[in-house]
C-alpha positions, 0 to 999 in steps of 0.5 A, a space after each residue: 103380239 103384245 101378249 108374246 113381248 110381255 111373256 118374254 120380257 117377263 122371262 128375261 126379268 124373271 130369270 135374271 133374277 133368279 138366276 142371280 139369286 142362285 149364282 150369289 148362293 153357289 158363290 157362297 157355298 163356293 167360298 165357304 168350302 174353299 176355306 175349309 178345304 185350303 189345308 189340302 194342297 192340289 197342284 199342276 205339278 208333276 214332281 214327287 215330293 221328297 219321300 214319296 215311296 211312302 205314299 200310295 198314290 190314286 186317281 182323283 175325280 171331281 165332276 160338274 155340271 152348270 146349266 146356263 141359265 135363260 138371262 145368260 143365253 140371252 146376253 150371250 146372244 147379243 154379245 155373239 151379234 155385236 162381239 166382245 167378251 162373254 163375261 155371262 159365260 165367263 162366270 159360269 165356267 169359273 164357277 164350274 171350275 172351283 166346284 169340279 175342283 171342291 170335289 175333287 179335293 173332297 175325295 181326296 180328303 176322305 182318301 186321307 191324302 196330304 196332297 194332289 199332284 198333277 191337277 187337270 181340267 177337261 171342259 165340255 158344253 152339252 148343246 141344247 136343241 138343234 140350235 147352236 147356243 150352250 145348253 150346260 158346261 160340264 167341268 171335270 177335274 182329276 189328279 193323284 192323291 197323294 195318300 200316307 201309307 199304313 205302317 204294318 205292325 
């Protein structure tokens, strides 16, 4: 019995630990693309800029998804037992989120558009077992980019 309590704290320490480690580097690799990618607007709006007849206009995607990790579920437990806010998720998804929308704007870019317009979110969670606790978050981004039209000559 003693054996099964030290295996699960160890697992619980174990994964907050590593978990930790790999949110703190997708936070960084987060950051450091968000700055790159900040030349290129994405917004909710649905209004045409002025001259957009001289834009072709495409459908953008940028899919993600974040496994919770074992230290998460864990918290996540005690908060559905005593109540209160869920902020071990609420990282979660704002990480998922950033990353659907890094990936969307970088299809936008190497569509060579100026801008993407009408920017949406769609999240999902993928239960886990037969339980009915999170297993991941899949996040999708989408909007229109706004691409500059060929001149023909």
């Amino acid at each position: 019995m003693s054996l099964q309590i030290l295996l699960f704290l160890l697992l619980l320490v174990l994964g907050y630990f590593i978990g930790s480690y790999l949110e703190r580097k997708h936070y960084r690799s987060i950051i450091k693309r968000e700055a790159a990618l900040n030349v290129l607007p994405a917004v909710a709006s649905k209004i045409l800029p002025a001259g957009s007849e001289s834009y072709e206009q495409t459908l953008v995607l940028g899919n993600v998804t974040i496994s919770v990790d074992y230290f998460k579920r864990f918290l996540a437990t005690l908060h559905n037992f005593f109540g209160g806010s869920v902020s071990s998720y609420e990282t979660l998804l704002d990480r998922a989120r950033r990353e659907a929308l890094l990936r969307m704007k970088q299809e936008a870019q190497r569509l060579n558009a100026d801008l993407v317009l009408n920017v949406k979110y769609e999240t999902a969670s993928i239960y886990k077992g037969s339980g009915s606790g999170v297993g991941s978050v899949e996040v999708l981004a989408y909007g229109t980019a706004m691409i500059p039209k060929r001149s023909a000559t």
